[in-house]
C-alpha positions as CSV (number, residue, x, y, z in Angstrom):
1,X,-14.6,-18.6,-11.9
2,X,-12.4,-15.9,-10.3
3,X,-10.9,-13.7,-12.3
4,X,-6.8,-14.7,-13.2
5,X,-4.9,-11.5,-11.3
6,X,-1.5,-11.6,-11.5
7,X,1.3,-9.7,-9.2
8,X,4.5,-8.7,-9.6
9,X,6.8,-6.3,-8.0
10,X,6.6,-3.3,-11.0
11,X,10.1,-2.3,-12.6
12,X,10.9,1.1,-13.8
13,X,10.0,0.0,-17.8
14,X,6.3,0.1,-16.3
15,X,6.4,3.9,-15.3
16,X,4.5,4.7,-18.4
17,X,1.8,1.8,-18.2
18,X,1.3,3.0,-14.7
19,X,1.0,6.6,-14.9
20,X,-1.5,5.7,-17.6
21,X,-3.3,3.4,-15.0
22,X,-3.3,6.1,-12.2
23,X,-4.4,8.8,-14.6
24,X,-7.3,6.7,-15.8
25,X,-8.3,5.7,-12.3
26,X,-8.4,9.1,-11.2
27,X,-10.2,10.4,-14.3
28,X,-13.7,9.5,-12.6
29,X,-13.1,10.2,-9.0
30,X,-15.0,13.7,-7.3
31,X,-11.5,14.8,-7.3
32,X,-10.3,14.9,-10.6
33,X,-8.9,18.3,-10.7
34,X,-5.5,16.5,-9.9
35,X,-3.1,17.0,-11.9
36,X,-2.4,14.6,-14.5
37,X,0.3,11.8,-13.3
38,X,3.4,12.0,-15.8
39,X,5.8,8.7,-16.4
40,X,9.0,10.7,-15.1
41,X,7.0,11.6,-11.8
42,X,6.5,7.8,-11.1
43,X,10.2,6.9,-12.2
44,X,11.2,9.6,-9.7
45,X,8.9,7.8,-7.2
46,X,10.5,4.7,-7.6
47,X,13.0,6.0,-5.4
48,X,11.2,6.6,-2.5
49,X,9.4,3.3,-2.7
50,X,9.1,-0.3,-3.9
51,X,5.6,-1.1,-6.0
52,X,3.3,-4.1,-6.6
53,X,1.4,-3.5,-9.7
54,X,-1.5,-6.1,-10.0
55,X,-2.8,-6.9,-13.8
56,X,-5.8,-9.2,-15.3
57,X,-4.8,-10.3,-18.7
58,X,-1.6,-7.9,-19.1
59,X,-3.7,-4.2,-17.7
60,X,-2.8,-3.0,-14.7
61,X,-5.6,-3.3,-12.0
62,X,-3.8,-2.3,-8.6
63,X,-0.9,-0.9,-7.2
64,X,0.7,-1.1,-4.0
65,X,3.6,1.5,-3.1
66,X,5.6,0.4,0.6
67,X,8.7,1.0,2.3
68,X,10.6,-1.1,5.0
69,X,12.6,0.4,7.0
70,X,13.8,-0.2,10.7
71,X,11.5,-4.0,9.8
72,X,8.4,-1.6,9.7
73,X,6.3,-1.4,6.7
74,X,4.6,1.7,5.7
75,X,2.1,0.8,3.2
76,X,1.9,4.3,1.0
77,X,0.1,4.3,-2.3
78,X,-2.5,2.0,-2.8
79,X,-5.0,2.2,-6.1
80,X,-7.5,-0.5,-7.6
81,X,-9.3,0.0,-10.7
82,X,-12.6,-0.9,-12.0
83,X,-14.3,-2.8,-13.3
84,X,-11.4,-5.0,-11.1
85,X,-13.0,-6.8,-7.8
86,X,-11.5,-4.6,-5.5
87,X,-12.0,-7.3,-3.1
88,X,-10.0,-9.8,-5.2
89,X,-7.1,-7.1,-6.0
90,X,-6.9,-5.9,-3.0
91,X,-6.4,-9.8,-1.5
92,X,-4.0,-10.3,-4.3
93,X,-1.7,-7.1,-3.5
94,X,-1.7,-6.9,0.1
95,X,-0.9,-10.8,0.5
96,X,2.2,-10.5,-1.7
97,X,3.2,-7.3,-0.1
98,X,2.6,-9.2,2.9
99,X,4.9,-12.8,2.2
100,X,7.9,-10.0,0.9
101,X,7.2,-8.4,3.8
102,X,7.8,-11.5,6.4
103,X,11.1,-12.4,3.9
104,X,12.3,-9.4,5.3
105,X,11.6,-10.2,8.7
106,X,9.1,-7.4,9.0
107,X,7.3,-6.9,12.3
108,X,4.6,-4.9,11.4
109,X,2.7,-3.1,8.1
110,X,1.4,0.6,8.9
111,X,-1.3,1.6,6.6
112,X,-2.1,5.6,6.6
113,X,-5.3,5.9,5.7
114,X,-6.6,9.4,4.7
115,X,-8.5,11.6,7.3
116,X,-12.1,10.9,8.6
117,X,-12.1,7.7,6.3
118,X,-14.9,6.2,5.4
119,X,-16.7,2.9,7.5
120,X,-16.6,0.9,3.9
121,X,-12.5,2.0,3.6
122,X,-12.0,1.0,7.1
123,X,-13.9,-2.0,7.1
124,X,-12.0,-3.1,3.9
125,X,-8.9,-3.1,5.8
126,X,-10.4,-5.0,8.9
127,X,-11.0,-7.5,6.4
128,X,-7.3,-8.1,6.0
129,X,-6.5,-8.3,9.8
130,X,-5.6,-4.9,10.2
131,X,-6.8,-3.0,13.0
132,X,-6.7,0.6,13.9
133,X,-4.4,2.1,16.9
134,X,-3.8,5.4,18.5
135,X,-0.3,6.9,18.2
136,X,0.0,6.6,21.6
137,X,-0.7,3.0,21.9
138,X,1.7,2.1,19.1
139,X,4.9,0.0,19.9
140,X,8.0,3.0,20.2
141,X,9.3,1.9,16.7
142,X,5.9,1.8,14.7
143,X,5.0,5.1,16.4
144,X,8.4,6.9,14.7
145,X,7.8,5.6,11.7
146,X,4.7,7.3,11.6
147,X,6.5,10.4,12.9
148,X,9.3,10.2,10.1
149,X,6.3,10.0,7.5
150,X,5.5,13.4,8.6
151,X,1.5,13.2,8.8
152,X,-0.8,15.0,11.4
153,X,-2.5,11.8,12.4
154,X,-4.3,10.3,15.7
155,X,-3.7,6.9,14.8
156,X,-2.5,4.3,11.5
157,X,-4.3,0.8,10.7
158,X,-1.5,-1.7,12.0
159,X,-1.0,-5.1,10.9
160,X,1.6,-7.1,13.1
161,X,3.5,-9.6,11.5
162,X,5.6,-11.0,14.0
163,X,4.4,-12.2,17.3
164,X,8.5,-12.1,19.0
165,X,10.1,-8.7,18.4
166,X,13.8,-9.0,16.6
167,X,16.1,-7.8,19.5
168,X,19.0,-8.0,17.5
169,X,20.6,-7.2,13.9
170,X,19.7,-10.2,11.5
């Protein structure tokens, strides 16, 4: 029986709840020195970007942060908790993100991962249809949204979502 995982875009009433959910995740990762994550940073974040908060019977499990712009997506925060199938929340967020994302007509989702990642992080990803490219190699428009996001990177894990490129406003 698979676990009931529910998700929803998150509304700015759930800053609190997930500022309480990033701070917990965080609490046993190597690098907890962070600071703590308060609920006015993530209203301010809201801003920025649109989130998918993923629960299992009313807790927050995942989050997904993204951006369209230009019909890119730039995939920008993404968090699952234990003890959560990462697998199964990771499915769960990145398919809804994913059905938004071709509502909007979306050609493509950019996922940043962070440097040298891991085979497991990468492999993850692969798993979802997503495949890394060069900067170089990118399609001009995927290529400056990378730029615009301001990141020292070689290359983004791509995931196209349109076969036929929109030539025209729709």
């Amino acid at each position: 029986m698979s676990p009931d995982i529910r998700v929803r875009r998150a509304k700015l009433s759930d800053a609190a709840a997930i500022a309480d959910f990033v701070n917990g995740a965080h609490s046993g990762a190597p690098s907890a020195g962070n600071r703590q994550v308060a609920a006015a940073d993530v209203a301010e974040r809201f801003g920025q970007v649109g989130f998918m908060l993923a629960q299992m019977d009313g807790q927050p499990v995942g989050l997904l942060g993204w951006q369209v712009e230009n019909l890119v997506v730039r995939v920008t925060d993404f968090l699952v908790s234990f003890p959560a199938d990462p697998a199964l929340v990771g499915q769960a967020l990145i398919e809804t993100m994913e059905s938004e994302a071709k509502a909007l007509v979306a050609e493509a989702v950019l996922l940043f991962l962070p440097p040298s990642p891991s085979a497991r992080l990468r492999a993850f990803w692969e798993g979802f249809g997503y495949e890394f490219q060069n900067l170089p190699e990118l399609h001009r428009a995927w290529r400056e949204a990378v730029i615009e996001r301001g990141l020292e990177t070689p290359g983004v894990m791509v995931k196209r979502l349109r076969e036929d490129a929109v030539t025209r406003p729709v």
